[in-house]
N, C-alpha and C positions, 0 to 999 in steps of 0.2 A: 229613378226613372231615367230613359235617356234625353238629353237635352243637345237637340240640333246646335252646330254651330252659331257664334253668334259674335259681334262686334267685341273686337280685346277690350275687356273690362277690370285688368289686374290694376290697375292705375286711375283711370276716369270715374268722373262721378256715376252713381247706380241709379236706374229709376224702377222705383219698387211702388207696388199697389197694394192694398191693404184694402181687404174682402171681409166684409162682417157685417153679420146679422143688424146691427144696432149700433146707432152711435148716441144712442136718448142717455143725455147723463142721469137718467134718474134707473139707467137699468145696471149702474155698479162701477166698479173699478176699472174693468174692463174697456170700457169706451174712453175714461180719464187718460187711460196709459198710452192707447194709439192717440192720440192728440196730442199729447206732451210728445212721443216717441216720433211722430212724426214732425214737429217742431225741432225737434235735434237733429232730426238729420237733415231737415233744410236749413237749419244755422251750421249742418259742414259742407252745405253743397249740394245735396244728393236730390235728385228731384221726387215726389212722393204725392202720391194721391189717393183715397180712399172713396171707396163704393161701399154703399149699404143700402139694403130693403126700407130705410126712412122714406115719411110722406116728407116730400118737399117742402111744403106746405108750413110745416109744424112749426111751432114759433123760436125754437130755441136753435133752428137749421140757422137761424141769422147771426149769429154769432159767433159762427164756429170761427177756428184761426187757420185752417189748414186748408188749402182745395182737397174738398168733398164732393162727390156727387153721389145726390140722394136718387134712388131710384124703386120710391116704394107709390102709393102704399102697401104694404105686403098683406099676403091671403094665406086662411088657414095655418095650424098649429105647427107648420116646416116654413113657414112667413117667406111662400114663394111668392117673386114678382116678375112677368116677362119682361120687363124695363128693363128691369134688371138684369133677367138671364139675356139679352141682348144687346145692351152695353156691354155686359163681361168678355163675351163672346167676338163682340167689333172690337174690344181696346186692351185684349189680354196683349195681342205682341206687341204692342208698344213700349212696353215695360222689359227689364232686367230678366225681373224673379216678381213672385204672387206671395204677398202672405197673407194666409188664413186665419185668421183670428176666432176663434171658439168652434165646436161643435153642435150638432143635436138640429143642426137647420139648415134646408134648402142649399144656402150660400157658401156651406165648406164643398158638396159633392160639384157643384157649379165653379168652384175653384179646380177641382179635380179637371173636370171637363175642357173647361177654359186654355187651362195651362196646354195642358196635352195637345189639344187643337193648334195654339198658338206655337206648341214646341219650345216654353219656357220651365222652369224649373217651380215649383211652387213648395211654399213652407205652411207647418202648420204649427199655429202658437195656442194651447188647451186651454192656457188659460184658468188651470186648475179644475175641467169639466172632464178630468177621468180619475178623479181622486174614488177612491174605494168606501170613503164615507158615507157618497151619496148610496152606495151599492146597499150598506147597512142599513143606512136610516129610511131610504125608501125602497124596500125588495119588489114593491110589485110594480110600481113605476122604472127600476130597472129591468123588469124584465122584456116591457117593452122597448127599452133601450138594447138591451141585447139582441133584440129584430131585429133592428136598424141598424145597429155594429154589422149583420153579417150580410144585410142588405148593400151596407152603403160604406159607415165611416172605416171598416175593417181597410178597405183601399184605398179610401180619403190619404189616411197613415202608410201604409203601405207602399203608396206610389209616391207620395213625398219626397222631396230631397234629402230633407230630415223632420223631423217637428223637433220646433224649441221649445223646451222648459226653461220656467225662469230658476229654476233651481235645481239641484240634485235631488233634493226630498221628491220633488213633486214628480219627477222620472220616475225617482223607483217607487215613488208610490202606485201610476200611472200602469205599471205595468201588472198589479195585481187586481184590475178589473175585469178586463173582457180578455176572449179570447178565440179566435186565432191573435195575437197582437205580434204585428213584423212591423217593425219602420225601425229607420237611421235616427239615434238620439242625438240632440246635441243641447249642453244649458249655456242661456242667454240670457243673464242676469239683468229684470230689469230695475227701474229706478222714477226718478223725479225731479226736479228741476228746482234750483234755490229758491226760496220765499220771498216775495214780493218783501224788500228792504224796510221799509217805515214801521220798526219795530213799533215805536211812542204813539203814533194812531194807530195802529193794530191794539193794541192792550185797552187805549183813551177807549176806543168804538167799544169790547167786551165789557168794561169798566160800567160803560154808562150804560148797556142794555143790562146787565145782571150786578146792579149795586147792590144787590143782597149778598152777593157773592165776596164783598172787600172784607179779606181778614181769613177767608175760607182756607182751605186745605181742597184743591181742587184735585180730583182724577177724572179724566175725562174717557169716557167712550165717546167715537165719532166713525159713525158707520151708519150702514144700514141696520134697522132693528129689525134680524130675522133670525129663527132659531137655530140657523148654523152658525152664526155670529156668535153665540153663547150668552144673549141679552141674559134670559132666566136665569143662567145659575150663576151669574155676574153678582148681579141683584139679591141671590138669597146667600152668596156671599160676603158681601158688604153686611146684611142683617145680622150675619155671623160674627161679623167684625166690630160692627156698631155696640153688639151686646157683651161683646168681651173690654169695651176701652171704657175707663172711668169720665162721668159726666162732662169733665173739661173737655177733654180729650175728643168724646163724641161730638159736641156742638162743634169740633171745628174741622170735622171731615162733611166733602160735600161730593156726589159721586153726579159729575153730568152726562147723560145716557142722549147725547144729540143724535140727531138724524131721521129722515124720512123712514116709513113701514107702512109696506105694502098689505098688508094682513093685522086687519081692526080687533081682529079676535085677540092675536098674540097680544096688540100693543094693549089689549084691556089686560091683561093677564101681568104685564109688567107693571101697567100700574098698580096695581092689586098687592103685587111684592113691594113697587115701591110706597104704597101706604103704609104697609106692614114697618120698612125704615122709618118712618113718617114718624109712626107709632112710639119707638125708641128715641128720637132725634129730629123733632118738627123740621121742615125743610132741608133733610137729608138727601135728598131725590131730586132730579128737575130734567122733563125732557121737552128741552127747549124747541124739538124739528131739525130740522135741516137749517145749516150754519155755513154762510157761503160769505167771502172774499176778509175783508178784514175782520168780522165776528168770527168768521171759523179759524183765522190767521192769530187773531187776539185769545181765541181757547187753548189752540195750542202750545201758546206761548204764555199765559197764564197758567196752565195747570201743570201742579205739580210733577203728576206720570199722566201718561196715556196707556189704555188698559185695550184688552184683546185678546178672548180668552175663548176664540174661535174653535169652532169642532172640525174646521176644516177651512185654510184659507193659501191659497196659491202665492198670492202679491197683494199687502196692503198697501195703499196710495197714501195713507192717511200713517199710517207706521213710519213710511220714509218721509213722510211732512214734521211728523214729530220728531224723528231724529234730527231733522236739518234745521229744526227751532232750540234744538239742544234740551229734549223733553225727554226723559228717560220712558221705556218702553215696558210695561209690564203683561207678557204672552203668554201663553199656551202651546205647546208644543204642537200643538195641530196646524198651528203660523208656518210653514215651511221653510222660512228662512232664521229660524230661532235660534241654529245655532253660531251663525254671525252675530247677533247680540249678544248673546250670553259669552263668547268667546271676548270681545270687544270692550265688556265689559259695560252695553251701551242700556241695558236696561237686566230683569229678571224674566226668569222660565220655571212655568208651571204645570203639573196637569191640564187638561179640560174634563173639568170635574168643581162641581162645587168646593170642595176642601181645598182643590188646587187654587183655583182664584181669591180661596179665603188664606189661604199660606199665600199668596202672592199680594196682596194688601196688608197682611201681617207682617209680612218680610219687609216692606215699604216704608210702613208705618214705626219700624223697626231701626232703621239708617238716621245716624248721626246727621245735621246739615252738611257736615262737611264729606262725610259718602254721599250726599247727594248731588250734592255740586261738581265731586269729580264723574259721579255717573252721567249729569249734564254734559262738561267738556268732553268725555267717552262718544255719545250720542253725536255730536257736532261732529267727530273724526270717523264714527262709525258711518255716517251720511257720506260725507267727501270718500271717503275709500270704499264703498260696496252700494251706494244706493245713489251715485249721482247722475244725471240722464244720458249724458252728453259720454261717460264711460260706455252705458249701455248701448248706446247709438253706434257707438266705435265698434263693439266686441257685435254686433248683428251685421253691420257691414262686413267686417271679416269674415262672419261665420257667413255668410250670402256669398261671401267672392269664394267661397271654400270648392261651393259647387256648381259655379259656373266654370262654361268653356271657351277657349281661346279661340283665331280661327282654324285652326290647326286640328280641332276636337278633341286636343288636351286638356287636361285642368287647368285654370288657371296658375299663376305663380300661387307659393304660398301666402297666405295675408300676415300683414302684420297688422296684431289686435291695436299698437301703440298710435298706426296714423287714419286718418279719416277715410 
């Protein structure tokens, strides 16, 4: 798009706004990431504020760390709000650059709008909402999304500066959904932020809520339980696993399936499997819920691997928490960033497929201590070099100063990804 002159920005701090749907942490990774992401870049300076269709209201607006402004509640199934469409529209040129944070609602085509009015540059970050999986698994729910692609998001993309992927998989996967598909790619790898330090109360707190657990062989899931997660075939491959290991061996595997689920039906259906473990290996199973500040801190750092045998995942939050506790990573290639681990040496890479998660638990259960402790130190280096926040913050700054312009109507100078 073109982008009117504007104050030389090759050097000075950036002030960027971040447009999205939801900041409710209970709707995913997605919201975790702009809050850490926006923490980064005002620990280098850069000033940052985020708008969303949230009720003001709602209890957990109080706690946020970042200036937010909520400007919901929002209506109907595109979670429009005139608050909203009219703050965007008074506070778009105040800002650098716009970035848009996911698709499928109201608030990316009102980024479009916003920008253009204002004469700024705006980005779009997918967030892994054009992966081709969704295209499989729900055909008739894309195809209403293909309306809408030619309606709306086809120039969402199009008119962009660029959209950031956080990875190269997820580009090229991005590209075999819809189509007309025209926009500037660029990957902007993101990341997470080191662990709150008090290892010995982190472990003491897990310690003491799950004392059945001292002595276990922990793998931990920590997600949301939904069936693009790969909860199910996680679960009938642990049973898989349970039923090939000799009696010692099974009493001392324990698989924790943590996290919130939105859908009562699925979570009955996991239970059901994990009875079937039950069945093999009494308290084999245990889904604890949702695991927040030092118990989720304490799981991470207690369990052996962390497991993620997703049918389709952009960026886990909870993947680069576990690397940065030095917890080896056990994936599915549908994780988009798997071949960093596996390269790294920082965990293993499987199908998503039942046999896959069950050969990725075998493979595990398989490692000497002392392959597992160098896959640990792996993990801790694979964190510091490709998932750390404050990297990611640098390399969106550069890529943001890429396509702004000087007063001149030139591009800026080149960025360099090394300084803030």
């Amino acid at each position: 798009m073109q982008v009117a002159n504007q104050p030389a920005v090759a050097s000075r701090s950036l002030r960027l706004l971040n447009v999205v749907s939801s900041l409710d942490p209970a709707t995913g990774g997605a919201s975790e990431s702009i809050l850490r992401l926006s923490r980064a870049l005002l620990d280098l300076g850069h000033e940052v504020e985020t708008v969303s269709v949230d009720d003001p209201k709602t209890a957990w607006a109080q706690t946020l760390p970042v200036p937010v402004q909520l400007k919901g509640p929002a209506h109907g199934r595109l979670e429009y709000s005139w608050d909203f469409h009219r703050w965007l529209l008074g506070n778009a040129a105040r800002f650098d650059a716009i970035l848009a944070h996911g698709l499928w609602r109201y608030h990316s085509r009102a980024s479009r709008r916003a920008a253009q009015a204002a004469k700024r540059p705006y980005f779009v970050l997918p967030h892994g909402m054009l992966d081709p999986w969704f295209r499989r698994r729900y055909p008739a729910r894309h195809l209403g999304k293909f309306a809408y692609w030619w309606l709306t998001e086809e120039a969402v993309l199009r008119d962009a500066a660029a959209v950031l992927f956080s990875s190269e998989e997820e580009m090229l996967q991005a590209r075999k959904s819809f189509r007309p598909y025209r926009c500037v790619e660029r990957v902007v790898p993101l990341g997470t932020a080191e662990p709150p330090p008090d290892t010995v109360a982190q472990r003491r707190a897990f310690a003491a809520e799950f004392p059945e657990l001292a002595g276990k062989r922990v793998v931990l899931f920590l997600g949301h339980l939904h069936e693009k997660e790969g909860c199910d075939l996680l679960l009938r491959a642990f049973l898989v696993v349970l039923q090939a290991q000799s009696k010692a061996t099974r009493f001392d595997l324990h698989l924790m399936v943590a996290g919130p689920s939105a859908a009562p039906e699925y979570l009955s259906s996991l239970q059901q499997l994990a009875s079937r473990c039950d069945e093999v290996s009494p308290g084999s199973v245990s889904f604890p819920g949702l695991l927040a500040g030092d118990l989720k801190w304490g799981a991470l750092r207690t369990a052996e691997a962390f497991i993620l045998p997703s049918h389709q995942e952009d960026f886990s939050m909870t993947m680069a928490e576990a690397l940065a506790c030095g917890t080896p990573v056990l994936l599915s290639r549908a994780v988009n960033r798997w071949r960093e681990i596996e390269s790294s040496g920082a965990g293993l890479v499987e199908n998503d497929t039942v046999a896959g998660s069950a050969q990725l638990l075998g493979r595990w259960l398989g490692l000497t201590p002392e392959e597992r402790n160098a896959m640990a130190a792996s993990a801790v280096a694979c964190y510091r070099q490709k998932f750390e926040i404050t990297s990611s913050a640098k390399h969106l700054v550069a890529t943001v100063r890429e396509f702004l312009l000087d007063p001149s109507g030139e591009r800026a100078a080149a960025p360099d990804p090394s300084r803030p």
